[in-house]
N, C-alpha and C positions, 0 to 999 in steps of 0.2 A: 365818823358821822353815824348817828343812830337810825335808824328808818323801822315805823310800827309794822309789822306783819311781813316784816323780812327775813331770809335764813341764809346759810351761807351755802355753796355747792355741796361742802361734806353733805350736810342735815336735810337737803333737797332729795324727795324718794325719786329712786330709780324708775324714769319714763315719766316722771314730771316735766310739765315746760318753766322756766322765770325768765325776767328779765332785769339785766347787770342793771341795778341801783347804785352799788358802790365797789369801791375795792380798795382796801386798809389795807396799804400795801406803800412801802417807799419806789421813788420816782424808777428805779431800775427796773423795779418786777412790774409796774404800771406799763412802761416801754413793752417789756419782753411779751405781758396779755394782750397790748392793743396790737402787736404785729405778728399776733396769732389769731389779730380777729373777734377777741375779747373786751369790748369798749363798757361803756356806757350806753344802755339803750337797747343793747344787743339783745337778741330771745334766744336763748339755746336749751335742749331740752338735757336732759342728765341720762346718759344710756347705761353707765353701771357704775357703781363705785365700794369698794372693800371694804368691811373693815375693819379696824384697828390700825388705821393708818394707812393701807393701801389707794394706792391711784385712781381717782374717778373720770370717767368718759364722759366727754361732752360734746354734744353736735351742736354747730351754728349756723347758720343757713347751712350748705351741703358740706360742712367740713369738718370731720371727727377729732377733736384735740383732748390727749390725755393729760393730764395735769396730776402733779403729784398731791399729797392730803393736805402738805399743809400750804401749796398752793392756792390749791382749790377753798382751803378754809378762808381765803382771805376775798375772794370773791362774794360779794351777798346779791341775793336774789328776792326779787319780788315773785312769788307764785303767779302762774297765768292759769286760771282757770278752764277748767274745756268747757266746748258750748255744746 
């Protein structure tokens, strides 16, 4: 599924907040993100990520999950603006 003005966690800057719009993922690695806390809806902000394929850090309400690149690439985010 497409969604305008969306990125995925790779493309997300470090210390930006999104929010999970989709995740282009077969039903395993869907299971494996939602019982890490990783849904639909969810806000997490991005606290570091490598690169050239390195692992990116992501916090979701209090809980820091590192996910690998091409993990993380299959996540897409909506930006949350600061106020």
């Amino acid at each position: 599924m497409k969604h305008g003005g969306c990125v995925s966690l790779t493309s997300l800057p470090a210390g930006a907040r999104g929010k999970i719009v989709d995740i282009n993922a077969g039903a395993g690695l869907r299971r494996r993100l939602e019982a890490m806390g990783l849904r639909l809806g969810t806000e997490v902000t991005k606290i570091c990520g490598l690169p050239l394929g390195g692992p990116v850090v992501v916090q979701a309400r209090a809980t820091r999950i590192g996910l690998g690149h091409g993990m993380a690439g299959k996540v897409m985010v909506e930006a949350i603006r600061a106020q």
